[in-house]
DSSP file (Angstrom, degrees, kcal/mol; ACC not computed):
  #  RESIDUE AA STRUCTURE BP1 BP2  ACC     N-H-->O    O-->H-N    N-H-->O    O-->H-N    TCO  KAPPA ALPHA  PHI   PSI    X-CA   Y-CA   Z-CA
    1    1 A X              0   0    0      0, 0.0    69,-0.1     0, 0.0    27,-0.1   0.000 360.0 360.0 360.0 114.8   87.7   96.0   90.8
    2    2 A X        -     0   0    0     25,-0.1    68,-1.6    67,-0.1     2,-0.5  -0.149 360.0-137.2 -47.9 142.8   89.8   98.0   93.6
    3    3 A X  E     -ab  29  70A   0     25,-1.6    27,-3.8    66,-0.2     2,-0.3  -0.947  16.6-161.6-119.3 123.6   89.2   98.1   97.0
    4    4 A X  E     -ab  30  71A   0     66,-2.0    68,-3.0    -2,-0.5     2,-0.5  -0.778   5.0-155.2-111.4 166.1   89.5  101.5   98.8
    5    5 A X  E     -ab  31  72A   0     25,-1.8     2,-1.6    -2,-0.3    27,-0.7  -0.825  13.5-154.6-116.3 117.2   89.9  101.8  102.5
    6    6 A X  E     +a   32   0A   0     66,-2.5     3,-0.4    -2,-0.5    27,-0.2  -0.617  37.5 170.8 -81.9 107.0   88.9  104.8  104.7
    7    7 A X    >   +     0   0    0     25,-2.3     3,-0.8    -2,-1.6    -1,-0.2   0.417  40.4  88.1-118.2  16.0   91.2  103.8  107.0
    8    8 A X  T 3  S+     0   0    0     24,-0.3    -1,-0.2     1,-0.2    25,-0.1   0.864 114.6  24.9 -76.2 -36.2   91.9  106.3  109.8
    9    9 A X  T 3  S+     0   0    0     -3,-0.4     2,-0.9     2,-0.1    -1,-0.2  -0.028  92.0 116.5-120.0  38.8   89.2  104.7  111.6
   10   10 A X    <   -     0   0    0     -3,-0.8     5,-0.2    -5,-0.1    -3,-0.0  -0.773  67.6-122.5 -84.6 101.0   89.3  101.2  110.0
   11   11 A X    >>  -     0   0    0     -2,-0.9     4,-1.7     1,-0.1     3,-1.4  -0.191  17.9-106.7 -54.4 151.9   90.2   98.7  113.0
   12   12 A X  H 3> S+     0   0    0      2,-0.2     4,-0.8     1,-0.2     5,-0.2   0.683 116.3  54.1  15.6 -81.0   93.0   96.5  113.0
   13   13 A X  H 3> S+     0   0    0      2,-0.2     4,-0.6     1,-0.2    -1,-0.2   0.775 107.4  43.3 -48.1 -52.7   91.3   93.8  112.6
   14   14 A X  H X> S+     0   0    0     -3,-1.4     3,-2.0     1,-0.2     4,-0.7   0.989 113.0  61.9 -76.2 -63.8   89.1   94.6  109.2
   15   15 A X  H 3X S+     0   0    0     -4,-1.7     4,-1.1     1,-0.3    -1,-0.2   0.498 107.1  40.3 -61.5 -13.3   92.7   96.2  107.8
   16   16 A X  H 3X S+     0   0    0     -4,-0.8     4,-1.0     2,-0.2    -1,-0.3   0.678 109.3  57.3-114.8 -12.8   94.5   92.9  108.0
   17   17 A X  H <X S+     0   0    0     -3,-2.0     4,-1.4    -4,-0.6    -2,-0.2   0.565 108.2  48.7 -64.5 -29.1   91.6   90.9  106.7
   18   18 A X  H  < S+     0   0    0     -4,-0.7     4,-0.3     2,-0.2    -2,-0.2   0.893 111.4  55.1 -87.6 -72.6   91.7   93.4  103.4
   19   19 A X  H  X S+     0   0    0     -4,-1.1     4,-1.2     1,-0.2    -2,-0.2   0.598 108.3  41.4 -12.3 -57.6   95.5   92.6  103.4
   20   20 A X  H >X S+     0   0    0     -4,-1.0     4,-2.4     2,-0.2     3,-2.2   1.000 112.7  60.5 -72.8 -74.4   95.1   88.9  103.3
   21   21 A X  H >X S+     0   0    0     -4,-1.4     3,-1.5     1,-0.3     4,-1.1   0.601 107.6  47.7  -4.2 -95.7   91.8   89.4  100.5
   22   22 A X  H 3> S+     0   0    0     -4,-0.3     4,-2.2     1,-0.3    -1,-0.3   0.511 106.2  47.7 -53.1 -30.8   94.1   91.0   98.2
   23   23 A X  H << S+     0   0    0     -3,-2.2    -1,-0.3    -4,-1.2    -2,-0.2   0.877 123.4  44.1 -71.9 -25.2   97.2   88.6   98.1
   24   24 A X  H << S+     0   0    0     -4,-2.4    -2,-0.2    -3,-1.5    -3,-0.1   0.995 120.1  36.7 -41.2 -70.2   94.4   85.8   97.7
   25   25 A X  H  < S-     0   0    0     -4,-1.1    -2,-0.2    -5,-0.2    -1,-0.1   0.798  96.4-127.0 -69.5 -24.3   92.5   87.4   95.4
   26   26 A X     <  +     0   0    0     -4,-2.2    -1,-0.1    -5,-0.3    -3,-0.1   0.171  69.3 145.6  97.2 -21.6   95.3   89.5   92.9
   27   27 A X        -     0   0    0     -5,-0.2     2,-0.3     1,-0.1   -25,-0.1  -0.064  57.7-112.4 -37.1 164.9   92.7   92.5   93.9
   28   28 A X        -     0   0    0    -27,-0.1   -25,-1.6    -3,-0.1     2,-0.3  -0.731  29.4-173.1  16.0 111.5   93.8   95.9   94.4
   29   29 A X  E     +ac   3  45A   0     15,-3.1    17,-1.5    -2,-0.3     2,-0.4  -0.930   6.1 179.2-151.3 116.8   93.6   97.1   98.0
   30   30 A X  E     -ac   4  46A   0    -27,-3.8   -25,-1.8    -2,-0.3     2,-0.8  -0.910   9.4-164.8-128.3  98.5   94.4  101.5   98.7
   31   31 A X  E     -ac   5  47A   0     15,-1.1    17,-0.9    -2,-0.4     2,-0.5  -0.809   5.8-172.0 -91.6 100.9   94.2  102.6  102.1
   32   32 A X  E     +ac   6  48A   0     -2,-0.8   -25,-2.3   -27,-0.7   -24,-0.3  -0.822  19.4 136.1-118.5 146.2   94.0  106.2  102.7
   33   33 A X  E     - c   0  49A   0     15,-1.2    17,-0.7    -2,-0.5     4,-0.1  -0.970  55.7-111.6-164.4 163.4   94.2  108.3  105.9
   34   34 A X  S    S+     0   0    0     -2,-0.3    -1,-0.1    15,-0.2    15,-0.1   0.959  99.6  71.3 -81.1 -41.1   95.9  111.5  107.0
   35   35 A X  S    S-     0   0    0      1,-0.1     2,-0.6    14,-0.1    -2,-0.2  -0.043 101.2 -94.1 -80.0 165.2   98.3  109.7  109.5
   36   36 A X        -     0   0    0     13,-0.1     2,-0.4    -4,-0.1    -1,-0.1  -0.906  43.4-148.4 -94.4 123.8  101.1  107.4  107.8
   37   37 A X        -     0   0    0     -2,-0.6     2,-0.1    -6,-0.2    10,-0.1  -0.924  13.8-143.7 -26.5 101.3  100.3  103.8  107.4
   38   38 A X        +     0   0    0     -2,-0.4     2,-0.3     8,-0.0     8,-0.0  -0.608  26.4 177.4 -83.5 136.7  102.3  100.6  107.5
   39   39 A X        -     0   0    0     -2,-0.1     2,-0.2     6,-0.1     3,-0.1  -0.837  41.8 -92.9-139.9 150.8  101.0   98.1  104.8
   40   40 A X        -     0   0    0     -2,-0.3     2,-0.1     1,-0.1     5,-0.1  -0.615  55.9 -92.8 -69.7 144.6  102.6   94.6  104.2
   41   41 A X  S    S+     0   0    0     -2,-0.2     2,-0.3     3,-0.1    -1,-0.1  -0.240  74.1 144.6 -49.9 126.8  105.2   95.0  101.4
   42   42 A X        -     0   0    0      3,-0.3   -19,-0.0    -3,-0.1    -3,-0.0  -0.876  58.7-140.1-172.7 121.1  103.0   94.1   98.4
   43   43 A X  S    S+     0   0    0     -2,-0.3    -1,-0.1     1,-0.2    -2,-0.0   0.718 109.2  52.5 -77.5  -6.3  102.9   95.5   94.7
   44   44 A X  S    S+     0   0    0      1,-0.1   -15,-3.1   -16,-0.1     2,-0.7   0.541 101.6  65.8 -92.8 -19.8   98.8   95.2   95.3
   45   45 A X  E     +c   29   0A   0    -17,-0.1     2,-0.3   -15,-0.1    -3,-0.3  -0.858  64.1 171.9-116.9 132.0   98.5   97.0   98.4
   46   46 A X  E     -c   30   0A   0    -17,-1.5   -15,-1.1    -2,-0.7     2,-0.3  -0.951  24.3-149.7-132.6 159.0   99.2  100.9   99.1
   47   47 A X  E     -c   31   0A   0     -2,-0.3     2,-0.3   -17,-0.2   -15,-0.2  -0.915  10.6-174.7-108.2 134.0   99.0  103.2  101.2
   48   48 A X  E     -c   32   0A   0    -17,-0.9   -15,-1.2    -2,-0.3     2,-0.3  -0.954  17.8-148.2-120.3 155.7   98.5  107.4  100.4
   49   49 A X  E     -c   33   0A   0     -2,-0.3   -15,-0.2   -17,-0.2   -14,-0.1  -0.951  10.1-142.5 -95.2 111.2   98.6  109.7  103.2
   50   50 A X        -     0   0    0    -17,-0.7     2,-0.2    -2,-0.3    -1,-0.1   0.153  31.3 -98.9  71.9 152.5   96.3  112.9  102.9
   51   51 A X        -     0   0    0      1,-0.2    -1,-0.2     5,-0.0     6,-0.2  -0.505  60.5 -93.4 -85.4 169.5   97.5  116.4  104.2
   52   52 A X  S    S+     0   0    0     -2,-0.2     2,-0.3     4,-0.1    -1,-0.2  -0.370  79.2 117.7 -75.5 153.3   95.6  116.6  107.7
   53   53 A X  S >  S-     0   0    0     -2,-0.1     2,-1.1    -3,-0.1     3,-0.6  -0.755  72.2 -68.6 153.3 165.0   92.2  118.3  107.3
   54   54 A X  T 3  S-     0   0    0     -2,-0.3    -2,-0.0     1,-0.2     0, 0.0  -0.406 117.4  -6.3 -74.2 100.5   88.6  117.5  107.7
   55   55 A X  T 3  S+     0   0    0     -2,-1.1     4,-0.3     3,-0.1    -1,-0.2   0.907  94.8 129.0  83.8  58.9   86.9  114.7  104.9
   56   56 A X  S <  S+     0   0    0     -3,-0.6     4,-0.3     2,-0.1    -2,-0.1   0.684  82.7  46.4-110.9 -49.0   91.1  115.0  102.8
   57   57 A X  S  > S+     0   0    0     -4,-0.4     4,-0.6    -6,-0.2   -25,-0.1   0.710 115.5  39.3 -58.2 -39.0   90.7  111.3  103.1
   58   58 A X  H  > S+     0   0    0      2,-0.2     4,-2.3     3,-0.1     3,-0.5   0.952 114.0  55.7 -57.8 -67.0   87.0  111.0  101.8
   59   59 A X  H  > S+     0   0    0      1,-0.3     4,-1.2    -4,-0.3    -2,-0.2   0.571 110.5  40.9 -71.6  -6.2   87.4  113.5   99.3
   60   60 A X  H  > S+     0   0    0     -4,-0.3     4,-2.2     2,-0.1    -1,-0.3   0.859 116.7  47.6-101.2 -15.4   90.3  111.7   97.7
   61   61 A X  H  X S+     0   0    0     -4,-0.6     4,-2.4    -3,-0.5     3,-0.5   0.986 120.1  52.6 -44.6 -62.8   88.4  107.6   98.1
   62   62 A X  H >< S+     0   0    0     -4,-2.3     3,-1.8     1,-0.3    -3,-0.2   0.821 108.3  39.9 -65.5 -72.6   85.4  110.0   96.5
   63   63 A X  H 3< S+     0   0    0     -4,-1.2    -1,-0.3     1,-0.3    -2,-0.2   0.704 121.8  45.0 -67.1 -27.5   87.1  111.6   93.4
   64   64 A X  H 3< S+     0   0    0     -4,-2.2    -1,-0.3    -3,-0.5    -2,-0.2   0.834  89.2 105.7 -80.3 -23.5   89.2  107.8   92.4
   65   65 A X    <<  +     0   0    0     -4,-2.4     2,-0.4    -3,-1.8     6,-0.1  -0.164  48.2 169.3 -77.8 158.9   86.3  105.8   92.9
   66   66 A X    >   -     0   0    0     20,-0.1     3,-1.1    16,-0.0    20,-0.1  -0.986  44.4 -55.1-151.0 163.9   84.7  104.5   89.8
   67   67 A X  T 3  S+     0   0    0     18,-0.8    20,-0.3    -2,-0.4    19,-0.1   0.177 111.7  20.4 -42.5 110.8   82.3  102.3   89.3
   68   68 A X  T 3  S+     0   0    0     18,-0.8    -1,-0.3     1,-0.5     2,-0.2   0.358  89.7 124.4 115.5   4.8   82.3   98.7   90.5
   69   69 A X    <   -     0   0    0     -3,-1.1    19,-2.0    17,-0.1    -1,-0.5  -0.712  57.2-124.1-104.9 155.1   84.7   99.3   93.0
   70   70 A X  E     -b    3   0A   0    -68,-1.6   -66,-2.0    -2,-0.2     2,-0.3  -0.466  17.0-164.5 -77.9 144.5   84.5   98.5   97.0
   71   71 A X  E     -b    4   0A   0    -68,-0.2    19,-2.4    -2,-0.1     2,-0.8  -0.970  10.7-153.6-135.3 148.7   85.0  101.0   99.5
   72   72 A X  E     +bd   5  90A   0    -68,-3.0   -66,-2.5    -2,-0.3     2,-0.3  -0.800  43.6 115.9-128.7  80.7   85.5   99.9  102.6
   73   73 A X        -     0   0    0     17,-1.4    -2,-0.1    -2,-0.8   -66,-0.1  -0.942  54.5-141.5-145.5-172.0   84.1  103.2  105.7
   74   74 A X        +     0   0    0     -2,-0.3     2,-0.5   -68,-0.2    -1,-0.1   0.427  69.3 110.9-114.8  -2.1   81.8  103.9  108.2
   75   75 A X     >  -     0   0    0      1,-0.2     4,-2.6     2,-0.1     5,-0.1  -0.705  59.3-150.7-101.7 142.4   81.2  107.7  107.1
   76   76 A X  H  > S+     0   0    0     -2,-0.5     4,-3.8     1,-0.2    -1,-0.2   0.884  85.8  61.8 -68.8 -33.2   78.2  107.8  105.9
   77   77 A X  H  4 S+     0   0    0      2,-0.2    -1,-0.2     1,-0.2     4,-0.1   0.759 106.1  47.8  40.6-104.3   79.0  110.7  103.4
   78   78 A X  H >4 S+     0   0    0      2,-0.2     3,-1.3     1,-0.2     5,-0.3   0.919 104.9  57.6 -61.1 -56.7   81.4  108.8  101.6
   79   79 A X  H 3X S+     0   0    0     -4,-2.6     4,-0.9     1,-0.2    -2,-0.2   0.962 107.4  49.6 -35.7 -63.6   79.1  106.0  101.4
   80   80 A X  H 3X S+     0   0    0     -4,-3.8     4,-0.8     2,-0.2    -1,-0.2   0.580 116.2  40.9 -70.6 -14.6   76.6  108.3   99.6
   81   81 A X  H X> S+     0   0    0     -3,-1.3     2,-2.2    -4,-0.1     3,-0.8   0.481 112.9  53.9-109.2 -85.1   79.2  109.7   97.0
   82   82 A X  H 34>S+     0   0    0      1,-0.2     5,-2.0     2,-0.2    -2,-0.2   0.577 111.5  46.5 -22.1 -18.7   80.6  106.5   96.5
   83   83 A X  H ><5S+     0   0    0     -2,-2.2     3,-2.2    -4,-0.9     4,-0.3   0.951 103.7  60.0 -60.5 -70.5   77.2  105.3   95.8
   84   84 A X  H <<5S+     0   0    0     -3,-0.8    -2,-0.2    -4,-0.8    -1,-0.1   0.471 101.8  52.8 -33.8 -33.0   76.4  107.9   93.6
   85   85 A X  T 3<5S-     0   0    0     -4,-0.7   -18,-0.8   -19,-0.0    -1,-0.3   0.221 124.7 -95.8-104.6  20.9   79.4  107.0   91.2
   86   86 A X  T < 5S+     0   0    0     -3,-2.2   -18,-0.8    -5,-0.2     2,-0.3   0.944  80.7 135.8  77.2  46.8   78.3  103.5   90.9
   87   87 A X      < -     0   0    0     -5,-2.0     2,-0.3    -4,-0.3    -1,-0.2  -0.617  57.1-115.1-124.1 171.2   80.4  102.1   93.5
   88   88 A X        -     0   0    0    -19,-2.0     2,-0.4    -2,-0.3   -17,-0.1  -0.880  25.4-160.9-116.2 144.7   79.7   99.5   96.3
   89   89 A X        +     0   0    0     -2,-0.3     8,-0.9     8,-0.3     2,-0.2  -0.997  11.8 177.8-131.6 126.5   80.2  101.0   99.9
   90   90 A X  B     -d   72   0A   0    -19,-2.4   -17,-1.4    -2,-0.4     2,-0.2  -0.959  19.7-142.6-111.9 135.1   80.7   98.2  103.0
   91   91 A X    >   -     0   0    0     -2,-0.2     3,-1.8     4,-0.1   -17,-0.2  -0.572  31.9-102.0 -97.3-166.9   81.3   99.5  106.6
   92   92 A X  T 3  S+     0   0    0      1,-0.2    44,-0.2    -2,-0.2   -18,-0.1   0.284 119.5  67.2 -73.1   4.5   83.6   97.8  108.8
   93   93 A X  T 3  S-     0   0    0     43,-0.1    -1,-0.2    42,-0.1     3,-0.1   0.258 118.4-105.1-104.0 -11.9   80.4   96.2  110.7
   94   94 A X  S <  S+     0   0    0     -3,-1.8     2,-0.3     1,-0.2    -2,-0.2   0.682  79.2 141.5  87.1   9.4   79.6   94.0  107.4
   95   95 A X        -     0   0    0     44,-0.0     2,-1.0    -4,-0.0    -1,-0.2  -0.508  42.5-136.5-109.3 127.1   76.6   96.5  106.8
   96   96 A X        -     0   0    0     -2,-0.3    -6,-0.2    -6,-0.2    -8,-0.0  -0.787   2.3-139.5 -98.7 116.1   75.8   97.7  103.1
   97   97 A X        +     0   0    0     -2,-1.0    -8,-0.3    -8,-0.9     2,-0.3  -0.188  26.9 173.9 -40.4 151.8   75.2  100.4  102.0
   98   98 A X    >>  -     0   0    0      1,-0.2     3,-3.5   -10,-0.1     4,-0.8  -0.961  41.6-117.5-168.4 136.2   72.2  100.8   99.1
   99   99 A X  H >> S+     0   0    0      1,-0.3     3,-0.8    -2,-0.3     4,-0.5   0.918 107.5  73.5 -38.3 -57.7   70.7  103.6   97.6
  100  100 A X  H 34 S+     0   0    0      1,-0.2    -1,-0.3     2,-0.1    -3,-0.0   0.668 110.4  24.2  -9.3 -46.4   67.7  102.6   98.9
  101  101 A X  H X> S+     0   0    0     -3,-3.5     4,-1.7     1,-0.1     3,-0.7   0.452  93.4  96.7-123.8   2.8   68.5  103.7  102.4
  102  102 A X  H XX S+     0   0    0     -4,-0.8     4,-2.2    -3,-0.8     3,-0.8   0.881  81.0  52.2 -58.7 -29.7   71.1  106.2  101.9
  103  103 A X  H 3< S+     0   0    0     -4,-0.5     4,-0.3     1,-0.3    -1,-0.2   0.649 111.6  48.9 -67.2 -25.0   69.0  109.3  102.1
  104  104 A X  H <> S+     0   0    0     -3,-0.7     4,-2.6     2,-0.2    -1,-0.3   0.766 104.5  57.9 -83.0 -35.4   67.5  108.1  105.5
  105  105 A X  H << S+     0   0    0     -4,-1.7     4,-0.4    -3,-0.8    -2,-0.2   0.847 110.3  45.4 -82.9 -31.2   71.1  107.3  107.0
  106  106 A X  T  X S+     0   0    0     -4,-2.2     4,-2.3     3,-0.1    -2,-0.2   0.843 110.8  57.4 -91.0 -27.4   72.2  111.4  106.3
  107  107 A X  H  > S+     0   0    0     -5,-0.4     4,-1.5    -4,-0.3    -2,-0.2   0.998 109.2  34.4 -46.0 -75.1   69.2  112.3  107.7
  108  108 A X  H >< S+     0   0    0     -4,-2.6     3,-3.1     2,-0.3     2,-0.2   0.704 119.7  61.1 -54.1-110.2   69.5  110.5  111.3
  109  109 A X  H 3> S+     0   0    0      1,-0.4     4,-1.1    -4,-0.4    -1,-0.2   0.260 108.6  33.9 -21.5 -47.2   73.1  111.5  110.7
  110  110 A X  H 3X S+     0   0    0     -4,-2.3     4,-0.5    -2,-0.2    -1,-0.4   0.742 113.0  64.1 -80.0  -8.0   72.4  115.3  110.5
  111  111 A X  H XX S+     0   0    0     -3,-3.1     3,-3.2    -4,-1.5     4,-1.2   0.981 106.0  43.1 -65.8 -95.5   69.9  114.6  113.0
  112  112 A X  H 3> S+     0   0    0      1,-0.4     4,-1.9     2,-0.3    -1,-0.2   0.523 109.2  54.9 -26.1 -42.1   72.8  113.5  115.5
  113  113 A X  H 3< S+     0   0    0     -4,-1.1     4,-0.4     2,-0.2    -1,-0.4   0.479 105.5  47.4-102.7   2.4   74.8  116.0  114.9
  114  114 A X  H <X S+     0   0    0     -3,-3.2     4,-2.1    -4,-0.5     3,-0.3   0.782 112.6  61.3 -61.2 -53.5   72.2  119.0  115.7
  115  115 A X  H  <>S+     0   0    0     -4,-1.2     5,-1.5     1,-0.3    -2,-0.2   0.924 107.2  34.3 -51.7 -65.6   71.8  116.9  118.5
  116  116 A X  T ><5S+     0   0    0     -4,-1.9     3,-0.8     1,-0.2    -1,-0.3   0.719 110.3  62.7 -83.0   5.7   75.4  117.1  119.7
  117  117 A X  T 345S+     0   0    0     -4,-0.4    -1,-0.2    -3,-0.3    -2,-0.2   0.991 104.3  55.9 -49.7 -56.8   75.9  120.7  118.7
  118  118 A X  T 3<5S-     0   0    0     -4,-2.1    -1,-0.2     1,-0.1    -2,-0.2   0.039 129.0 -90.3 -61.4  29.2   73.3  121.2  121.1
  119  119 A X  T < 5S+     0   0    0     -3,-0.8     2,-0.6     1,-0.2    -3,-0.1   0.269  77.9 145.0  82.8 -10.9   74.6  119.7  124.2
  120  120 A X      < -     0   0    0     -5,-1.5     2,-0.7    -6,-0.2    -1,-0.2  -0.377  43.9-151.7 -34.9  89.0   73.2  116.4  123.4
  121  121 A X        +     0   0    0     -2,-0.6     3,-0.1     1,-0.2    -1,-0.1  -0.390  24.3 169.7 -78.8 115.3   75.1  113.5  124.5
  122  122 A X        -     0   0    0     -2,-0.7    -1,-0.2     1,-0.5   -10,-0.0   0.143  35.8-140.3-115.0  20.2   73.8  111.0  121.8
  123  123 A X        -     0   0    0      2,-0.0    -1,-0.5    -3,-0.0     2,-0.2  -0.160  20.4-105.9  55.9-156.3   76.3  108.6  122.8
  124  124 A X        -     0   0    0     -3,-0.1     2,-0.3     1,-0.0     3,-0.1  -0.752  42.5 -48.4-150.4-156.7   78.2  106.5  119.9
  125  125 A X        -     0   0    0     -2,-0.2     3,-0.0     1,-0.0    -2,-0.0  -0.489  59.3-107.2 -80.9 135.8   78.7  103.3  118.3
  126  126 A X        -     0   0    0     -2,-0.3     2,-0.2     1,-0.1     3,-0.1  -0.508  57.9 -85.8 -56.4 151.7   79.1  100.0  120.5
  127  127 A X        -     0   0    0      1,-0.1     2,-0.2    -3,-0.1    -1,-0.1  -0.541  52.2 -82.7 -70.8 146.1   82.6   99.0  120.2
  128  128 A X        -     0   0    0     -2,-0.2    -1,-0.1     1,-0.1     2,-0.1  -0.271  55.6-174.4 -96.0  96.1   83.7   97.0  117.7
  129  129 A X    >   -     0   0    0     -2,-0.2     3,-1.6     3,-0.1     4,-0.4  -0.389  35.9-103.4-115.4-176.9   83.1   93.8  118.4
  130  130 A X  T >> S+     0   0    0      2,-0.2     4,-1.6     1,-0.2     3,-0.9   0.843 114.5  62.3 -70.5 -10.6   84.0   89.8  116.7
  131  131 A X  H 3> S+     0   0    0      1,-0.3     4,-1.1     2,-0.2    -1,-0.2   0.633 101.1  47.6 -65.5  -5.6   80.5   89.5  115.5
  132  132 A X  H <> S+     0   0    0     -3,-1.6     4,-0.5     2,-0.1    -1,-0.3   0.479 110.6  53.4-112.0  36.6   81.0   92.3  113.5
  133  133 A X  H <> S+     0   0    0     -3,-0.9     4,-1.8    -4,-0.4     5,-0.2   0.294 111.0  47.2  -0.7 -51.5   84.3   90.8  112.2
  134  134 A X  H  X S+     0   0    0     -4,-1.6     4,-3.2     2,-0.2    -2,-0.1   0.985 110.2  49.0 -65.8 -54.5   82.7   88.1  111.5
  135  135 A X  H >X S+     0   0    0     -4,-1.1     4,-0.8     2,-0.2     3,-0.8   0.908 114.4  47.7 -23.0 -76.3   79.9   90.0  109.6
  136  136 A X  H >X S+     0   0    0     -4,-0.5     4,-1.7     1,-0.3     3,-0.9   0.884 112.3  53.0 -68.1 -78.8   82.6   92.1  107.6
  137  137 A X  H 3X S+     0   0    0     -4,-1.8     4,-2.1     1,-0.3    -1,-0.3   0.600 111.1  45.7  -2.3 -61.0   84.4   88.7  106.8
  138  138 A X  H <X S+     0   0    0     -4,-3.2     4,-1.7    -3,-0.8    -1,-0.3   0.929 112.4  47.0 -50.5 -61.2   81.3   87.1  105.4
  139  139 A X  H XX S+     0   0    0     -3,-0.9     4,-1.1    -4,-0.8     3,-0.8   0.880 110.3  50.6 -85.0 -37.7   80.2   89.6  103.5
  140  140 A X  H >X>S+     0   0    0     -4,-1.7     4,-0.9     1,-0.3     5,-0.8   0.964 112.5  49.8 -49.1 -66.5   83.7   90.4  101.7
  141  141 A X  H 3<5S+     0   0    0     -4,-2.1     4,-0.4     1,-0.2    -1,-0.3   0.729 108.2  50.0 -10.9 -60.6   84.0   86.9  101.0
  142  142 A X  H <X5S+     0   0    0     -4,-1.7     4,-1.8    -3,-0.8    -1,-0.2   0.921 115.6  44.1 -36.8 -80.5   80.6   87.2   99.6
  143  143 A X  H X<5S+     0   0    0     -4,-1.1     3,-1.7    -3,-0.5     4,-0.2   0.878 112.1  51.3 -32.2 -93.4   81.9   90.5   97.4
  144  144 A X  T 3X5S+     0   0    0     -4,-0.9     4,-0.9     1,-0.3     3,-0.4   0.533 104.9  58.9 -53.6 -22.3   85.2   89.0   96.2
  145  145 A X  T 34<S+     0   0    0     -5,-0.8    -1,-0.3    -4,-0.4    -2,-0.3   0.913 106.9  44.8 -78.8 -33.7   83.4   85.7   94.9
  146  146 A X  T << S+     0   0    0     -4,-1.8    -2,-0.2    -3,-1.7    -1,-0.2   0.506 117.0  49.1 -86.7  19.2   81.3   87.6   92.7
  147  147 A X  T  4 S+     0   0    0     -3,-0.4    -1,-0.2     1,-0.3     2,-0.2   0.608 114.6  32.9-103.3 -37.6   84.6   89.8   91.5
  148  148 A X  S  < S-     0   0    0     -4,-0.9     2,-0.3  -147,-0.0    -1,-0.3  -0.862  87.4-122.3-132.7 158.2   87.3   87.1   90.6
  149  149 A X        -     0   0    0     -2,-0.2     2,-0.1    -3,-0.1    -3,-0.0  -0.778  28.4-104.3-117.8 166.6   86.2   83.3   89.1
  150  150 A X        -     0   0    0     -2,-0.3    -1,-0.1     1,-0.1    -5,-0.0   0.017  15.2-129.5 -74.7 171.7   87.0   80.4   90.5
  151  151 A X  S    S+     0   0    0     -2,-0.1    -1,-0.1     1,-0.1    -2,-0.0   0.452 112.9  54.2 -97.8 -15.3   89.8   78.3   89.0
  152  152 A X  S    S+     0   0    0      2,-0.1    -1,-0.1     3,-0.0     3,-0.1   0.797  85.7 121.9-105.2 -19.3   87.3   75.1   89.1
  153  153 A X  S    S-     0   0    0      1,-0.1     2,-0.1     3,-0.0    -4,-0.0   0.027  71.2-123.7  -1.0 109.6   85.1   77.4   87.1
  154  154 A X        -     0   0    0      1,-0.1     2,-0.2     0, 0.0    -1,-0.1  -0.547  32.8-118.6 -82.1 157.0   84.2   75.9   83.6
  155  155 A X        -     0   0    0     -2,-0.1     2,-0.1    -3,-0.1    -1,-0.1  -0.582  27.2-113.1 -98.5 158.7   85.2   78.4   81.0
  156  156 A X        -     0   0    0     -2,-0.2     2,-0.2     1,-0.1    -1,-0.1  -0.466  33.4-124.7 -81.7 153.7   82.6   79.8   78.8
  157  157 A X        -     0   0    0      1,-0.1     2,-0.1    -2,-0.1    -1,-0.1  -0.535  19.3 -98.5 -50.6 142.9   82.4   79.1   75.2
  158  158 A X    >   -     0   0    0      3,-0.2     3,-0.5    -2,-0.2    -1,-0.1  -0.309  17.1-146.2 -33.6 133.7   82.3   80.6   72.5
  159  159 A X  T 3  S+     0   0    0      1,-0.2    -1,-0.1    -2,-0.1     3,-0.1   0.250  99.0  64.7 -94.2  32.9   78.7   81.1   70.7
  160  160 A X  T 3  S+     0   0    0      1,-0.2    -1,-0.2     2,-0.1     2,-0.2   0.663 109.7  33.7-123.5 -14.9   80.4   80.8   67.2
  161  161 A X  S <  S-     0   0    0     -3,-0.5    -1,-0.2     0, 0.0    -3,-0.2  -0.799  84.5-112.2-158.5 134.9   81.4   77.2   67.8
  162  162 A X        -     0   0    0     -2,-0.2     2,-0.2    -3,-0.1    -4,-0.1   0.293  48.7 -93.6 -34.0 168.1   79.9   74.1   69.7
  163  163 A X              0   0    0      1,-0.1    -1,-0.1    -6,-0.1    -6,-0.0  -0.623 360.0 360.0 -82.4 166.0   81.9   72.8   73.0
  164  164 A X              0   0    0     -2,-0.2    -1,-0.1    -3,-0.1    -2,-0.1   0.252 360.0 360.0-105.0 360.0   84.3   70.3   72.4
């Protein structure tokens, strides 16, 4: 399963943590943003660059994704079509998305943003901090063990003839 990255506003931090994942795991790891992006030399990791425009970077994460695959943003949006095609959405905070709660999270979201149309200073997100490194760490881990088996794994049998 591939992992895509919204990555214009993916820190540092989380972006070199996906790096390392994927030469571990053998995963797939595609990080798109309108700006150009240095990725370590890697036949598993790439980068595409979007023309500049509003949601060019969602809209292309949204049309590749397909089902089982990670996507790695904070808008919620994307989260909710990525959902929607049977995909797993993590933000960069370690937070999952789940149907369950998308409908509520675009709600408060258009909520906030009537707010600052109207002259509402509704503040922003706390800055980024190492508990949620840590968070986002955990839970990938988490993610990428139930994607790739273990080498000490026993391998399954056949049901057509006893194990040996």
């Amino acid at each position: 399963m591939p992992i895509w990255v919204d990555a214009d506003a993916c820190p540092v931090v989380i972006k070199d943590m996906l790096y390392r994942a994927a030469r571990r795991t053998g995963m797939s790891l595609t990080l798109v943003a309108n700006a150009f992006l240095r990725v370590p030399p890697s036949p598993l990791i790439r980068a595409i660059q979007v023309p500049a425009g509003f949601d060019a970077a969602d809209d292309l994460i949204a049309e590749r994704v397909a089902a089982g695959d990670l996507v790695i943003t904070a808008d919620i949006p994307l989260a909710a079509a990525v959902l929607a095609k049977h995909a797993q959405a993590l933000d960069p905070r370690g937070n999952w998305y789940s149907p369950d709660t998308i409908e509520e999270r675009l709600r408060m979201r258009a909520m906030l943003d009537q707010l600052r149309s109207s002259g509402v200073d509704t503040g922003g997100p706390p800055a980024f901090s190492p508990r949620d490194g840590k968070s986002f760490a955990g839970e990938l881990d988490r993610w990428l063990a139930r994607q790739t088996p273990r080498a000490d794994a026993p391998t399954p049998h056949s049901t057509d003839e006893p194990p040996a």
